[in-house]
N, C-alpha and C positions, 0 to 999 in steps of 0.2 A: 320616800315611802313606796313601798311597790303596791301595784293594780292589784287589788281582790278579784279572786277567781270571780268571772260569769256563773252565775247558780238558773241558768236560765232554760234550761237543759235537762232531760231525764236521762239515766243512765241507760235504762232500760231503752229507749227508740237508739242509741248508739249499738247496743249490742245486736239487737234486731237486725237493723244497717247491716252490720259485718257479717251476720251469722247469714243473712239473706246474699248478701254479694258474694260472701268466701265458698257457702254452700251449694251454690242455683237452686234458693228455693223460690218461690212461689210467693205471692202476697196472701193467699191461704192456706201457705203448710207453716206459717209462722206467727203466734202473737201474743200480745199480753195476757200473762194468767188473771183469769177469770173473769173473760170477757164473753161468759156464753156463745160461746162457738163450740160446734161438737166437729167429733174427729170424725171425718168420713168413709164411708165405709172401702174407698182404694185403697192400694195399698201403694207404700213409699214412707217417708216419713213425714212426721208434724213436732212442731217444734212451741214449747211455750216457755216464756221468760218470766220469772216473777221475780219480785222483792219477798226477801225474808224477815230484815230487820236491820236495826242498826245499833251502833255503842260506840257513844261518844267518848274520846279521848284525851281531848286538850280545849282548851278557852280563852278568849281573851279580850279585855277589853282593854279602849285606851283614849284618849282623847289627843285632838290635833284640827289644825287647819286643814280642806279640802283646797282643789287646785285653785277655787274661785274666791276663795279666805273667809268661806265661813268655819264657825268650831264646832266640830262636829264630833260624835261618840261611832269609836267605828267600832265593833264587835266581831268577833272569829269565833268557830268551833269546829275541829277536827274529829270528820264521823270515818267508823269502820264500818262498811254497809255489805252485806250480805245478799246476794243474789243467789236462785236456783233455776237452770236450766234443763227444762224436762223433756225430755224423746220419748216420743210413741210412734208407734206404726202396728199397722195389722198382719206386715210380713216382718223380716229380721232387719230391716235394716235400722230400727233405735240400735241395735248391738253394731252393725255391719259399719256404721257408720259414724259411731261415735265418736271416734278419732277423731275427727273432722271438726268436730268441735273445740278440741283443743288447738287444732291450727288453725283455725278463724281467730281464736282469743290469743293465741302466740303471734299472728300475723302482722307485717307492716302498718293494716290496714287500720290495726286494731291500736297500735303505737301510736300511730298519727292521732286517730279520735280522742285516744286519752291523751296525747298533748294539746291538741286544738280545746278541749276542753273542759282541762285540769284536773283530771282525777288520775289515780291508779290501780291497774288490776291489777290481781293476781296471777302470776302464770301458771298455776298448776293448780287444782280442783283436789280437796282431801283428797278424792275416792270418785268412781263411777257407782252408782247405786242400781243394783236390780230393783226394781219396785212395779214388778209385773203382777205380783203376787196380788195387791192391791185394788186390779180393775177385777179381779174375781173372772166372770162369766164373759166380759164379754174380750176376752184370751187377748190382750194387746199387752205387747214387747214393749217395755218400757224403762228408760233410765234417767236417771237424776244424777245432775253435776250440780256446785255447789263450788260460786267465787264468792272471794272477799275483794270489793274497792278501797280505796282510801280517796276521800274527798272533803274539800274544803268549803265550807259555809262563810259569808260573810254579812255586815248589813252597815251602813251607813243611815246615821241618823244627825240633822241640823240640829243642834242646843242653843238655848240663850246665855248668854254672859249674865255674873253676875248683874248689872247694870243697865240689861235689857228687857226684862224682864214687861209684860204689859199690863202693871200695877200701879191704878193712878194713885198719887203721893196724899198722903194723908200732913192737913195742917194741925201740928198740935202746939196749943199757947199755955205755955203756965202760969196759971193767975193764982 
């Protein structure tokens, strides 16, 4: 039987990682959406990662002995999970530099993570999105990219045997 993926892990501090080491940014020009942090008013860029959602795809359950021989119910589900990577800045460079984004997620770096720990991304994002239009007034350049992963859930749980069960036995006498 093979090892179930580590689920120990957020996908999101992986992409961070890369997008912070591929990019040289800064531990405050990058972080998770909507962690009340505002953009500041330099210019350069900022970068935020969110989850979008997810949709499962496959399931599975099944029963078996663990290494140590207990019977155990071990369960799987195979999720499509959506992330969106957002760029702003108050000068051009969410546009200047967006590319960069796809080489950080196309990167060695980025290979490794997802093997070290088992999922898969996307290499190529539908679309770059303008969505400057959106912050209205206060005029920030801004772009939206959009991966799909593919990752594996599992969960191990100890069962009793028929036989085991901790029901004390009832005496019944037919008179």
């Amino acid at each position: 039987m093979s090892e179930p993926a580590p689920t120990d892990y957020k996908i999101i501090d992986v992409i961070i990682d890369v997008l912070t080491f591929h990019m040289d940014l800064s531990e405050d020009q990058i972080w998770i959406y909507n962690q009340k942090r505002k953009i500041p008013d330099a210019p350069g860029l900022f970068i935020e990662v969110a989850f979008v959602g997810s949709r499962p795809f496959g399931s599975n359950i099944f029963c078996d002995d663990d290494e140590v021989g207990n019977f155990c119910e071990f369960q799987a589900v195979n999720v499509q999970e959506a992330y969106k990577i957002i760029l702003y800045s108050r000068d051009e460079s969410a546009f200047s530099r967006s590319h960069e984004v796809l080489f950080a997620m196309n990167s060695n770096a980025m290979q490794q993570a997802c093997e070290k720990n088992h999922f898969h991304i996307g290499r190529i994002p539908p679309s770059f999105i303008d969505t400057s239009a959106v912050e209205a007034s206060a005029r920030l350049f801004r772009q939206d990219l959009d991966f799909q992963t593919l990752r594996h859930y599992t969960k191990k749980r100890v069962i009793d045997y028929f036989d085991q069960f901790n029901i004390p036995p009832d005496l019944h006498v037919n008179q």
